[in-house]
RODO-2510 file (C-alpha; in nm, 4 decimals, decimal comma):
residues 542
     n   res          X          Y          Z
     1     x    10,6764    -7,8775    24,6956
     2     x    10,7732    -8,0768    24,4008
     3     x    10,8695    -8,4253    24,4584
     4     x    10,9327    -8,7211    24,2778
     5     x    10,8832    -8,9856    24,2990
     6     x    10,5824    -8,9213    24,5216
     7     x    10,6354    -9,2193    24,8038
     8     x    10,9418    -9,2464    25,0106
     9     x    11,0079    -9,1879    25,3529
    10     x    11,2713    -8,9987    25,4944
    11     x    11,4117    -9,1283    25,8465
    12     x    11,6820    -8,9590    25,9392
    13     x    11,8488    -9,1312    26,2304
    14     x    11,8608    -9,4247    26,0787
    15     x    11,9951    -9,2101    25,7393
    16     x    11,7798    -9,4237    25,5203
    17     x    11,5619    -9,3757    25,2047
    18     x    11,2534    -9,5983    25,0933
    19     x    11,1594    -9,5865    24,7322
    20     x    10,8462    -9,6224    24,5589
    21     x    10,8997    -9,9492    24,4950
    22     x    11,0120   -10,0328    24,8534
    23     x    11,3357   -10,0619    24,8042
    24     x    11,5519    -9,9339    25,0939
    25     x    11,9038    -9,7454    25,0909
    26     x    12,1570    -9,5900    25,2757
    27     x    12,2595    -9,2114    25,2554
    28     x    12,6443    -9,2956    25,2189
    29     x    12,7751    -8,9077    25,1406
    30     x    12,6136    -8,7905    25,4942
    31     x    12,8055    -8,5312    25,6879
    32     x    13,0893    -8,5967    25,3970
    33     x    13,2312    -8,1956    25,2263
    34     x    13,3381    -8,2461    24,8653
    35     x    13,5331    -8,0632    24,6420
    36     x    13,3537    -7,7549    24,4025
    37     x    13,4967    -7,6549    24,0554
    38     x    13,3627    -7,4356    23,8559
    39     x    13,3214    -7,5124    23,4925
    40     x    13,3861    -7,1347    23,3943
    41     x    13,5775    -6,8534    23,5514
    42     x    13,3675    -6,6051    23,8011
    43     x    13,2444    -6,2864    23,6783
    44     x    13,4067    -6,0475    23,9662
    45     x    13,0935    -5,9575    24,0881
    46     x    12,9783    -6,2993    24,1330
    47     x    13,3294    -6,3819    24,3603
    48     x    13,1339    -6,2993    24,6970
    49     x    12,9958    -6,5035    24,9598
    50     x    12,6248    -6,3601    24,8756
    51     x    12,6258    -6,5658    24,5248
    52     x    12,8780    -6,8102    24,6252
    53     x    12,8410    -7,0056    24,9251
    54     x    13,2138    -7,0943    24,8643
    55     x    13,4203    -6,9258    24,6535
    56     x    13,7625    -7,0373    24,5319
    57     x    13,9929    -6,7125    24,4956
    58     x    14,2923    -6,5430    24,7241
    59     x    14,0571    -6,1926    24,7823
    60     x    13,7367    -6,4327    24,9134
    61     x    13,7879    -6,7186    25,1100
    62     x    13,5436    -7,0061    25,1936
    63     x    13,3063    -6,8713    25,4339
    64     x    13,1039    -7,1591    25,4341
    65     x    13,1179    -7,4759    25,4809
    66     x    13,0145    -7,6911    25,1922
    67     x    12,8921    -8,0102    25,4320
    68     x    12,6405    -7,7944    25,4673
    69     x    12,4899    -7,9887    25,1639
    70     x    12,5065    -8,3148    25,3372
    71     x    12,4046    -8,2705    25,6627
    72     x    12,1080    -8,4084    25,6502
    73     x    11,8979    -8,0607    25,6881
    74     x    11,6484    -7,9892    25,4185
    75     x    11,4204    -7,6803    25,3557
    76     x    11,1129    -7,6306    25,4586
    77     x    11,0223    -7,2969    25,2528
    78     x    11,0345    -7,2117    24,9129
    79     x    11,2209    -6,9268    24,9587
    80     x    11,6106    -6,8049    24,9971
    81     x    11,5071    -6,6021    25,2646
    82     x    11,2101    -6,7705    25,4566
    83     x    11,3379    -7,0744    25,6088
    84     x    11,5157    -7,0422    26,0058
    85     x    11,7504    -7,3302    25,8835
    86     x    11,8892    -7,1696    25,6520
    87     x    11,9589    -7,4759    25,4153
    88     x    12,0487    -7,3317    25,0833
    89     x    12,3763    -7,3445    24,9136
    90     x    12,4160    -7,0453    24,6605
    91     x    12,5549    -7,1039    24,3191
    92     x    12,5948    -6,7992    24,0671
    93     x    12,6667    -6,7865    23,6994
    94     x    12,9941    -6,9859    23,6116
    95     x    12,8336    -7,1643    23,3289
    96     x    12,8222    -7,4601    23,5895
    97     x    12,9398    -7,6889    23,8995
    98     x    13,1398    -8,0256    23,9281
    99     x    13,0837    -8,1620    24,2834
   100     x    13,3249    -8,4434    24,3411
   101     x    13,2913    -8,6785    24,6595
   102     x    13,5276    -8,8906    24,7234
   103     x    13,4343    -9,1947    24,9951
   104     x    13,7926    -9,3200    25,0247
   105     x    13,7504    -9,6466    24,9238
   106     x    13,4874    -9,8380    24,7491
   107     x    13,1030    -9,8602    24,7419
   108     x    12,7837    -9,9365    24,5758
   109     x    12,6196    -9,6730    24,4287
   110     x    12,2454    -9,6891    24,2967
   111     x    12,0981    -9,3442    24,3250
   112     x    12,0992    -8,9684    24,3940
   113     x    11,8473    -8,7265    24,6077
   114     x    11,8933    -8,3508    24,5205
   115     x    11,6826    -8,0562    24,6527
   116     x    11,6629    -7,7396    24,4098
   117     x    11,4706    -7,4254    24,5164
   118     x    11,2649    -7,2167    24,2058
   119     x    11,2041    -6,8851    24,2682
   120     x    11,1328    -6,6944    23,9596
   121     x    11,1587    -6,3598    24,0795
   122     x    11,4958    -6,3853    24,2049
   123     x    11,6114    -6,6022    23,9018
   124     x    11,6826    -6,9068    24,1074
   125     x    11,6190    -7,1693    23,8658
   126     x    11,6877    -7,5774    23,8988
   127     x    11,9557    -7,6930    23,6395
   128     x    11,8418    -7,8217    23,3640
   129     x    12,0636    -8,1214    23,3097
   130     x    12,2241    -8,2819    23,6269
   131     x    12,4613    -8,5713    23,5486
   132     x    12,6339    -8,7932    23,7726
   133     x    12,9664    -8,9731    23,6276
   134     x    13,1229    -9,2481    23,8644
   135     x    13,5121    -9,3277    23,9084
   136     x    13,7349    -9,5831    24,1046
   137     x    14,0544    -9,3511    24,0563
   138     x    13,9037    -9,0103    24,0375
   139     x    14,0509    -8,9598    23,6601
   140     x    13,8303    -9,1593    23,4476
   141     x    13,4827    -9,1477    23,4932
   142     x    13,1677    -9,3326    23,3488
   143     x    12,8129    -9,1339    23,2853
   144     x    12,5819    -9,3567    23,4933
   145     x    12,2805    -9,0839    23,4997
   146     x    12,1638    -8,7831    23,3096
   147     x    11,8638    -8,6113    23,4574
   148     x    11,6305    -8,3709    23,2747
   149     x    11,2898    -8,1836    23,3696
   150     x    11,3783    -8,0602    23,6825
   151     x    10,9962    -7,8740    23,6049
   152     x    10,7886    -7,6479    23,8359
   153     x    10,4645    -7,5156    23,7125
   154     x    10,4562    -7,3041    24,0159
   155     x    10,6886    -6,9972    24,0327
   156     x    10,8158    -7,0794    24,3818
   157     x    10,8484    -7,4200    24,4850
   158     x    11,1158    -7,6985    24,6131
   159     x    11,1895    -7,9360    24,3418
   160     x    11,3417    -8,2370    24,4849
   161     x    11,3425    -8,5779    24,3009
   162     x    11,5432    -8,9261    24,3427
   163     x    11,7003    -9,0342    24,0499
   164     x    11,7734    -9,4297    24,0741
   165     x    12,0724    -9,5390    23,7722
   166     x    12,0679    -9,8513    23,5861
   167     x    12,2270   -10,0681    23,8458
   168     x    12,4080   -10,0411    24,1736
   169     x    12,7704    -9,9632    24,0514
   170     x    13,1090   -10,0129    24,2288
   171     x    13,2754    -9,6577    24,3257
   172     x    13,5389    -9,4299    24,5015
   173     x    13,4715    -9,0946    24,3971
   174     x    13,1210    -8,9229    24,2238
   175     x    13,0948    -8,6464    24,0562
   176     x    12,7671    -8,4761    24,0140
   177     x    12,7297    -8,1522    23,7428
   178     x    12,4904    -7,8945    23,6478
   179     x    12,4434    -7,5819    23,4568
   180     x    12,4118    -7,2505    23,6607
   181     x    12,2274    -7,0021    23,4773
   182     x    12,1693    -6,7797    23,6578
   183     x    12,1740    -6,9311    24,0421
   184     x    12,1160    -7,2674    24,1431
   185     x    12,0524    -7,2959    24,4995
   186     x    12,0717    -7,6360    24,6843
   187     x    11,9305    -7,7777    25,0228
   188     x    12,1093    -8,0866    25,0388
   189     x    12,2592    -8,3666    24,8244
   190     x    12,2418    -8,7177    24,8802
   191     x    12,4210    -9,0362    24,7593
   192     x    12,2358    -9,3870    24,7989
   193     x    12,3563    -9,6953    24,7970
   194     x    12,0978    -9,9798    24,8347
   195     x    12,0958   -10,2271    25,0891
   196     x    12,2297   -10,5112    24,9428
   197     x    11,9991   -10,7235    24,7458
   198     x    12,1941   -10,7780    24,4535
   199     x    12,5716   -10,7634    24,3579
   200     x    12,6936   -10,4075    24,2251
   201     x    12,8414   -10,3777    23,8657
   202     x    13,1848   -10,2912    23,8080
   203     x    13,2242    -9,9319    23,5959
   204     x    13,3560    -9,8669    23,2428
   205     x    13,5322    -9,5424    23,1851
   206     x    13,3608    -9,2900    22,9131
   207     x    13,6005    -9,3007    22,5490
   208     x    13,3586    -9,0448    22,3939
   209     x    13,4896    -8,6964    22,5039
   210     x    13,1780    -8,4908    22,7080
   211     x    13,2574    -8,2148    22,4765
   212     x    13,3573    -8,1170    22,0680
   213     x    13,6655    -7,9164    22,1624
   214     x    13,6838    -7,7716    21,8261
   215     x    13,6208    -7,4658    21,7037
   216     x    13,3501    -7,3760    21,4837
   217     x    13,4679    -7,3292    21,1328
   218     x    13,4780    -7,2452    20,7403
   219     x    13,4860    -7,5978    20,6680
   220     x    13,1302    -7,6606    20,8534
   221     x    13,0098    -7,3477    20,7198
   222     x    13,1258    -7,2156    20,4086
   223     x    13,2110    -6,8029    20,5801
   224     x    13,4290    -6,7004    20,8532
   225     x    13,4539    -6,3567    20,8803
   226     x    13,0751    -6,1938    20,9213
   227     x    13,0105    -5,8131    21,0000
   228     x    12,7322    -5,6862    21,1911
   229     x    12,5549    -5,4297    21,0179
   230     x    12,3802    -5,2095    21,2054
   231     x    12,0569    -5,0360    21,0207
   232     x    11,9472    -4,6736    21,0977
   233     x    11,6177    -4,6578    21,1028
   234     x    11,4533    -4,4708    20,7586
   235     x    11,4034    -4,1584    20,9013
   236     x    11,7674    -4,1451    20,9983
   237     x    11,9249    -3,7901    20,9740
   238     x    12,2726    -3,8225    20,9857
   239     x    12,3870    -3,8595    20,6280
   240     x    12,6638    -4,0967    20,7838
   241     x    12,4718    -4,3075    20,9235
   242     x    12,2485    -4,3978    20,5956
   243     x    12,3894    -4,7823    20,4483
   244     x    12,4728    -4,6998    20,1004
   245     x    12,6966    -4,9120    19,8368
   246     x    12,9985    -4,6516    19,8775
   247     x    12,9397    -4,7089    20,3178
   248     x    12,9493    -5,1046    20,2282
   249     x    13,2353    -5,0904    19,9917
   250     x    13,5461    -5,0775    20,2358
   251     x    13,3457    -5,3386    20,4365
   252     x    13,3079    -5,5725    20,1353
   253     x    13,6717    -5,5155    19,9943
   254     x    13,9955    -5,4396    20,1050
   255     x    14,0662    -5,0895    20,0031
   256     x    14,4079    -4,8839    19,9160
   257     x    14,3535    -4,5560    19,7905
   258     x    14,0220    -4,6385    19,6583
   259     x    14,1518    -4,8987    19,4445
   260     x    13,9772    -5,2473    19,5294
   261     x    14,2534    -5,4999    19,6074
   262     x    14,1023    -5,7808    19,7757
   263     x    13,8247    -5,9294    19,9207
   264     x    13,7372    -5,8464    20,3041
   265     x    13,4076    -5,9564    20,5109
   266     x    13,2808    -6,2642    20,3294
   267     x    12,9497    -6,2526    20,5352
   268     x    12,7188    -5,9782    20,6536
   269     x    12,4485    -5,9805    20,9279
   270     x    12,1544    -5,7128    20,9425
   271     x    11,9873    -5,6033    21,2435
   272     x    11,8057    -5,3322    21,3806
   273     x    11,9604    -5,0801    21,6297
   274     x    11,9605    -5,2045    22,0086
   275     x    11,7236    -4,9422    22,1321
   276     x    11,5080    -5,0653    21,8511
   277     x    11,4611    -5,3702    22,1109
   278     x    11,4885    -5,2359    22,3669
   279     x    11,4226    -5,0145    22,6499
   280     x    11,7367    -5,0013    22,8270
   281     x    11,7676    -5,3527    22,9950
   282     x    11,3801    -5,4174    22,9170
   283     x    11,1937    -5,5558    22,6214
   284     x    10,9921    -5,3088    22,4245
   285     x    10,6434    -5,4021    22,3505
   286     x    10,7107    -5,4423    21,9791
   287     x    10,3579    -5,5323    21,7215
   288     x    10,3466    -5,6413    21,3757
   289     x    10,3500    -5,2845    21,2233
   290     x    10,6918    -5,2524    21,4301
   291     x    10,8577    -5,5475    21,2786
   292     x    10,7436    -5,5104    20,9369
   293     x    10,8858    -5,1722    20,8914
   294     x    11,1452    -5,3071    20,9813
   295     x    11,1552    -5,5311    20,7087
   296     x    11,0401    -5,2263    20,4859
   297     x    11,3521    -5,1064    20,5435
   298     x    11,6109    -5,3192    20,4496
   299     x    11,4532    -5,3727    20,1299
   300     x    11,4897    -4,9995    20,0949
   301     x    11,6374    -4,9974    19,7024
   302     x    11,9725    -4,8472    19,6702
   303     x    12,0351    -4,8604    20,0653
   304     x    12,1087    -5,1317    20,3252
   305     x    12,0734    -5,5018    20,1565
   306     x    12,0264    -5,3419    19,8196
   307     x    12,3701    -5,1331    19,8660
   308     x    12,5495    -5,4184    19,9857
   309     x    12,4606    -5,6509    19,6854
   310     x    12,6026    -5,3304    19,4532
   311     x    12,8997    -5,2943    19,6642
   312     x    12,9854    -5,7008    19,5909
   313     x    12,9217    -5,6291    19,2264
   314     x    13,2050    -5,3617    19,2131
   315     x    13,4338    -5,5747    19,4405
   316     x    13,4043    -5,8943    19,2324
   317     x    13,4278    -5,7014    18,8806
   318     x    13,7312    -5,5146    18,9828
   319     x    13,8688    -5,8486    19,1526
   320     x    13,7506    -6,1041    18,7989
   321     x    13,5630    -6,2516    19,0760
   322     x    13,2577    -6,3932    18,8103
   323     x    13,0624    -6,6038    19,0860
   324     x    13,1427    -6,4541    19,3748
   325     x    12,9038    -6,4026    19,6322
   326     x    12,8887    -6,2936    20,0035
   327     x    12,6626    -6,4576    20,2440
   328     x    12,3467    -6,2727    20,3907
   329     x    12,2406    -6,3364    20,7130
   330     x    11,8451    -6,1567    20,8266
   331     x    11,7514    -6,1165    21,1755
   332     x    11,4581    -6,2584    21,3739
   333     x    11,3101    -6,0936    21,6875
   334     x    11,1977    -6,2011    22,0228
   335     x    10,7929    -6,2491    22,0303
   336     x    10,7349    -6,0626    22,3939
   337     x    10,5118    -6,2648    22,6011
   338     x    10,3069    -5,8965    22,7142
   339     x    10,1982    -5,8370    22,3554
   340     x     9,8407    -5,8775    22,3183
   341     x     9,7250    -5,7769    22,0754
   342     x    10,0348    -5,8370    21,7774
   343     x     9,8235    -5,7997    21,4538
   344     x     9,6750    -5,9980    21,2462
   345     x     9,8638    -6,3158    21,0472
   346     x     9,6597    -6,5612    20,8700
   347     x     9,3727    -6,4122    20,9055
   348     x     9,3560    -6,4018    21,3509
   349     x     9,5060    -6,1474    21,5409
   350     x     9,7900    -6,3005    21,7760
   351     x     9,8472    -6,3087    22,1367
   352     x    10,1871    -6,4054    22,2408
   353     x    10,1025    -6,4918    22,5858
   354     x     9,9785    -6,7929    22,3426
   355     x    10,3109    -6,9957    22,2140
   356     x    10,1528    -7,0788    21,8948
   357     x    10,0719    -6,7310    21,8404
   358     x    10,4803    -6,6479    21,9324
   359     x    10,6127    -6,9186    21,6523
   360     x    10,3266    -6,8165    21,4207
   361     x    10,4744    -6,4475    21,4217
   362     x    10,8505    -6,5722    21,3929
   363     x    10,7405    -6,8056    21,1119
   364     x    10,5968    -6,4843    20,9297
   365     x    10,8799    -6,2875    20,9799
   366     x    11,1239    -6,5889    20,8233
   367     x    10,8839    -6,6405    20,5440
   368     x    10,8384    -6,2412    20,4191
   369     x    11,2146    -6,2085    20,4576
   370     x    11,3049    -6,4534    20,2308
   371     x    10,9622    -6,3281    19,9696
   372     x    11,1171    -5,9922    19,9804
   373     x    11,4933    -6,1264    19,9065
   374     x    11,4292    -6,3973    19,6378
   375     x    11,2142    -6,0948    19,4829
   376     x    11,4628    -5,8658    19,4650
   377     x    11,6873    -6,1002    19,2856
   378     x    12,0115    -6,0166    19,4793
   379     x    12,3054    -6,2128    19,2479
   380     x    12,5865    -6,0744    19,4758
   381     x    12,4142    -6,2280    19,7952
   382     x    12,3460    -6,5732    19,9158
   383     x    12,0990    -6,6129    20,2085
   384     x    12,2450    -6,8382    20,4637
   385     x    11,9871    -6,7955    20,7203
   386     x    11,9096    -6,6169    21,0133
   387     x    11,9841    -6,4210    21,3477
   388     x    11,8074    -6,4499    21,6704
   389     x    11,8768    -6,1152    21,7913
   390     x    11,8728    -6,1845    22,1556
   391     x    12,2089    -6,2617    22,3428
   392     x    12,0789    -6,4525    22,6336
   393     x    11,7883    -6,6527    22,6862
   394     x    11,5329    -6,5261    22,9504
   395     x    11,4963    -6,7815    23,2688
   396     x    11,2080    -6,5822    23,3065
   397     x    11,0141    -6,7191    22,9767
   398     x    11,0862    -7,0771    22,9590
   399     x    10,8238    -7,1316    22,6963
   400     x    11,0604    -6,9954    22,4466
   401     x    11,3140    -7,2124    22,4170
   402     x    11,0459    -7,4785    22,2971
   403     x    10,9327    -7,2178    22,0536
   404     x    11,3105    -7,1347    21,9292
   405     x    11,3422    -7,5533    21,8838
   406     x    11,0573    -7,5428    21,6282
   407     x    11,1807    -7,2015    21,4665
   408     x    11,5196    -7,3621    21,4383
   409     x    11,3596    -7,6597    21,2336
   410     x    11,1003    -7,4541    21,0364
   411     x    11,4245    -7,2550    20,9336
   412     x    11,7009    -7,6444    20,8530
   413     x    11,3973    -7,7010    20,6827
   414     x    11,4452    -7,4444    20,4285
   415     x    11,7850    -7,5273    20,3977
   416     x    11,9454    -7,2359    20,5705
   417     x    12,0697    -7,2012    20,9262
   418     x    12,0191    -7,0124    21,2482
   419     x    12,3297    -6,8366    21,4642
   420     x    12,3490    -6,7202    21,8057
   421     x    12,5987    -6,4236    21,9392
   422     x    12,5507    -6,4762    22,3224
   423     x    12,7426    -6,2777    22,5316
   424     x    12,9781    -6,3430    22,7889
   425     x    12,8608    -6,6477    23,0533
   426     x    12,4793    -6,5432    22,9091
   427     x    12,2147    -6,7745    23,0433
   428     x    12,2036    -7,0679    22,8275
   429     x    12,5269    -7,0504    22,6064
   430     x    12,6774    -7,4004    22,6878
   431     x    12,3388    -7,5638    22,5583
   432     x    12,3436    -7,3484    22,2660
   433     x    12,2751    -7,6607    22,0309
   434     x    12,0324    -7,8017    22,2381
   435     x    11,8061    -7,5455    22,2307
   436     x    11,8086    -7,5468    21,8549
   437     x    12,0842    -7,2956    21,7027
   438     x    12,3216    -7,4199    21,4054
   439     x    12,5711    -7,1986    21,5029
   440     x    12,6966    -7,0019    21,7812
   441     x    12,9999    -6,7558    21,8324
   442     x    13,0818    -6,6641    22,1985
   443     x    13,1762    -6,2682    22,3033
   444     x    13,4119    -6,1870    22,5548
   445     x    13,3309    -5,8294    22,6125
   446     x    13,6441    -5,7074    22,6643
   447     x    13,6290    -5,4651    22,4467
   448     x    13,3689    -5,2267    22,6258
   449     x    13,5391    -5,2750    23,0106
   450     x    13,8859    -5,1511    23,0340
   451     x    13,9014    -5,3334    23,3818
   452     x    13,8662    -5,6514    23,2190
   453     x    14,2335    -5,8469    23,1838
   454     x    14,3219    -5,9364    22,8739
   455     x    14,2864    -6,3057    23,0221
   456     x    13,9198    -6,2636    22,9821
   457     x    13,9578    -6,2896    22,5524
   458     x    14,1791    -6,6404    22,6650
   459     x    13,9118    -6,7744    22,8518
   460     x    13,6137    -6,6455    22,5714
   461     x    13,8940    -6,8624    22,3304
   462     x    13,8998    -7,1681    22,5578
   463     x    13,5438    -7,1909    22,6321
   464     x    13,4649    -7,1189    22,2568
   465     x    13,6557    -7,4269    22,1262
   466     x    13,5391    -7,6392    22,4048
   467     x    13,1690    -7,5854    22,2775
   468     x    13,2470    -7,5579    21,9211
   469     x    13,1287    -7,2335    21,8995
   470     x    13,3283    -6,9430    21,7170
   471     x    13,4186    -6,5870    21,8411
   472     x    13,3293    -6,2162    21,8221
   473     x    13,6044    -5,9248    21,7670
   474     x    13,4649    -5,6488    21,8921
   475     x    13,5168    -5,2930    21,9186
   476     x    13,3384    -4,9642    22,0079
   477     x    13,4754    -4,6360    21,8835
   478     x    13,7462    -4,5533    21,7288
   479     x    14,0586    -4,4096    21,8778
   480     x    14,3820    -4,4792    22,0162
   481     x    14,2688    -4,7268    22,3432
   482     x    13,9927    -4,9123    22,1701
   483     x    14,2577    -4,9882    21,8178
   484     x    14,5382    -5,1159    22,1425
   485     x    14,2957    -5,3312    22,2691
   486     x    14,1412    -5,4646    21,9512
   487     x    14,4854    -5,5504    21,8554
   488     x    14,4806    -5,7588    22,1627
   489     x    14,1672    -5,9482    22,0010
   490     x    14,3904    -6,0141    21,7221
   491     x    14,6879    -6,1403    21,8841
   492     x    14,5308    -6,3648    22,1043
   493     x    14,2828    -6,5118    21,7722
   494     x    14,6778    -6,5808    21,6650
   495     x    14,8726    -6,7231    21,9113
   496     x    14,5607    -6,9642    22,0425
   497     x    14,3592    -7,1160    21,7748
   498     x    14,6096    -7,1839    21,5691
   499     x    14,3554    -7,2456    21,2738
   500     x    14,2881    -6,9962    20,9766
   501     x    13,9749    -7,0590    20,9422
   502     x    13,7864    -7,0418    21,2513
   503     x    13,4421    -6,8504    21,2564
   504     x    13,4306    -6,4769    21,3923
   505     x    13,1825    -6,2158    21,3807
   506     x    13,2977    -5,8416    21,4073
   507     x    13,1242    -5,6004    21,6633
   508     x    13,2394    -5,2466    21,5067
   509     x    12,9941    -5,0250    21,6156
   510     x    12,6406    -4,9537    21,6151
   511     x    12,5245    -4,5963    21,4097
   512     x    12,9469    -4,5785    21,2943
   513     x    13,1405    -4,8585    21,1932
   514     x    13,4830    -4,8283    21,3524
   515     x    13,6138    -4,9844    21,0151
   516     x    13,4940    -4,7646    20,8148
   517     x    13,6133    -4,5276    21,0118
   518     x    13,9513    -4,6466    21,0734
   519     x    13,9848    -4,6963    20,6495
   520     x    13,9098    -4,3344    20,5943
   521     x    14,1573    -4,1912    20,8640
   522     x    14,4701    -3,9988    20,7780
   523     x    14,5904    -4,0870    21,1325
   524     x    14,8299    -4,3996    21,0920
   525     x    14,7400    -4,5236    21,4430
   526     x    14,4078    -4,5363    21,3990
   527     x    14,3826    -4,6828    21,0483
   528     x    14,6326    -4,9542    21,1632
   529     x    14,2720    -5,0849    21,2591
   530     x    14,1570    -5,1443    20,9090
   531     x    14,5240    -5,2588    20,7747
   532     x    14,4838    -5,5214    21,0426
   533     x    14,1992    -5,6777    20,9805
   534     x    14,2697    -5,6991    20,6314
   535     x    14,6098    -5,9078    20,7641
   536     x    14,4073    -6,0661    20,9933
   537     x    14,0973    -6,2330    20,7702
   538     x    14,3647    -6,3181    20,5477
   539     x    14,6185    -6,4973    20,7805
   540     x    14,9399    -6,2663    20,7377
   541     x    15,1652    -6,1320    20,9846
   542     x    15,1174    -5,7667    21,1526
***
């Protein structure tokens, strides 16, 4: 078990703590329930008492009592299942947890004890940031502790810590929060107040909001409307499916009849197919000779990047656009922690269960993707930076979030910047800028569950202006149901941000492009799709 500090005593009866230092304090919140919010809404398989200890919602009521947490009964077993107790409260997804106590009148806070349980194999992780914010009124609060590091080398253990603040402050209500990603489960809490030995300090409530609350934008960035384009590999069959300047054109320009009459996508993102990456839900074991054909081919002359660059020459010639440009955006892939035996780069063949060996291979991969695109001399294309292709991050590889933090600098370094598409409540996307990314735009995944209420895109909205993050339109296929509900994309983009130039990224298929699609249609329903999106990047009424 992980503790820290290392010497304190616990004597329950008398519900007192000893520090390290000898100081002595009282556990003030024992046997006292406090009040849960979650910070995002519940995925609906999450709503259940075998995630959620208690769950908020008219179909699941509390089943559980949360002074479970305070009453005084810690775990004895690093496990959710080993321990006769039965300590642990569950927490599941929900980006995170506000836990708000309120003591009904004042006292003198000075500390917090908090028992996490880490067990790898089940993906219960500690948080990692726990802050505590005090108040005397419960509506404005002051930050009087933010806790990092909650660290484990082991893959199960107990990681429990006591975290003293500053001072001893003067309180009614505390609120402790943490990030859930993907289950946090907790023994007990404590609040300590220590036995006076010197006067407690009155609070000051926080003027800097916790969070942007802005959308991410063309004014930050210089684009706002990015496609994802797909690349078949080169031995693709299907003549469809092969990225050519007359596939790009209706992509790159709004089209009537052929005739170019105005600009569409202003920013393009290339990237592999999924099963490329992966094995269905799985990693594939991917080596250098993988990744650089890759590379091979989208440098493929006359297809992919090469056919995009001609399809912005025709658009900006027909258009007496003379410097016009579209921005470029290259992918980067994740550096599997099984590979062995990558290949060889600068001279040593790399092994990414090494983490210098991982950043090494990224580093390569940035560096011949920019050779191969200043080479080709590309006027119609400016390289903005780069995609990590990955939509979550893996709780099970923690390693690589240090890695992506010195990818993410390599890459400002160059001047150019790295974006994130995480998907909906994916581990890590509230700290998407402190783990490194420039940029991040939030998907709602509406488009590919029909069960999903519309209020899912108003919550993907909410949450993506709260973290100043942008957000994905997405559809699958074309036809009747997927146009209705893209149009509900739209319409909610409308009525909600009320700002023309926030950031989106367009899902529109992987080996067809529903755009393209939707432009060539003699259907009027289902080329409303493209007529739309033309209305929409441009800010007019449909």
């Amino acid at each position: 078990m992980t503790d820290y500090p290392a010497s304190f005593s616990i004597m329950k009866k008398e519900l007192l703590q000893v520090d390290a230092n000898g100081r002595r304090y009282n556990n003030l919140n024992y046997g006292l329930d406090c009040t849960i919010r979650e910070l995002a809404p519940l995925l609906t398989p999450d709503v259940s008492p075998m995630f959620n200890s208690l769950i908020h919602s008219d179909n699941c009521p509390s089943t559980t009592n949360n002074g479970s947490l305070t009453d005084g009964v810690w775990a004895k077993s690093a496990s959710m299942g080993n321990d006769s107790q039965r300590p642990w409260f569950r927490f599941t997804r929900g980006e995170g947890r506000e836990m708000i106590f309120d003591f009904g009148s004042d006292i003198g806070v000075s500390a917090v004890r908090i028992g996490f349980l880490k067990e790898i194999s089940k993906g219960i992780l500690p948080p990692h940031t726990v802050t505590v914010s005090l108040s005397l009124n419960g509506q404005e609060w002051m930050s009087v502790f933010r806790g990092t590091d909650y660290i484990s080398l082991l893959r199960n253990d107990i990681v429990r810590r006591m975290d003293l603040f500053s001072d001893t402050f003067t309180a009614r209500y505390v609120r402790i929060a943490f990030d859930v990603a993907p289950h946090v489960f907790i023994d007990e809490i404590e609040i300590l107040g220590e036995i006076a030995t010197r006067s407690t300090k009155k609070i000051s409530p926080d003027t800097t909001p916790m969070r942007p609350n802005a959308y991410a934008t063309y004014k930050t960035f210089g684009f706002k409307d990015t496609f994802l384009s797909y690349l078949p590999s080169q031995t693709a069959n299907k003549v469809t499916e092969r990225r050519t300047c007359d596939w790009y054109l209706p992509h790159v320009a709004y089209l009537k009849n052929g005739k170019v009459m105005n600009t569409l996508f202003d920013s393009f993102i290339m990237l592999p197919y999924v099963d490329f990456l992966y094995k269905g839900e799985s990693k594939r074991h991917l080596t250098k000779k993988d990744w650089l054909g890759f590379i091979k081919n989208e440098f493929t002359p006359n297809l992919n990047i090469s056919a995009l660059n001609t399809a912005v020459a025709i658009a900006k010639q027909a258009l007496f656009l003379e410097n016009y440009q579209v921005s470029l955006f290259l992918p980067l892939f994740y550096p599997e922690s099984s590979v062995v035996d990558f290949g060889k780069l600068v001279g040593k063949t790399r092994d990414f269960t090494k983490s210098e060996d991982r950043f090494v291979a990224i580093q390569w991969m940035i560096d011949e993707q920019m050779r191969r695109f200043h080479d080709s001399d590309f006027h119609n294309l400016k390289l903005r930076g780069f995609y990590w292709f990955t939509e979550e991050m893996d709780n099970n590889d923690p390693e690589m979030e240090r890695i992506l933090k010195q990818v993410t600098n390599y890459i400002r370094n160059k001047g150019l910047i790295t974006i994130w598409i995480p998907y909906y409540q994916a581990a890590g996307y509230e700290r998407w800028q402190k783990i490194g990314f420039d940029l991040a735009i939030y998907q709602s995944g509406y488009a590919f569950d029909n069960t999903l209420p519309i209020k899912q895109l108003l919550e993907t909205s909410k949450k993506a202006k709260q973290l100043h993050m942008g957000v994905e339109m997405e559809i699958e296929k074309l036809n009747r149901a997927s146009v209705t509900r893209f149009q509900d994309y739209l319409q909610t983009a409308m009525s909600v941000e009320n700002n023309s130039s926030v950031t989106h990224m367009y899902y529109q298929g992987i080996d067809e492009s529903a755009v393209l699609n939707s432009y060539l249609s003699n259907n009027p329903e289902l080329h409303l799709l493209y007529e739309n999106i033309n209305l929409f990047i441009h800010r007019e009424s449909f």
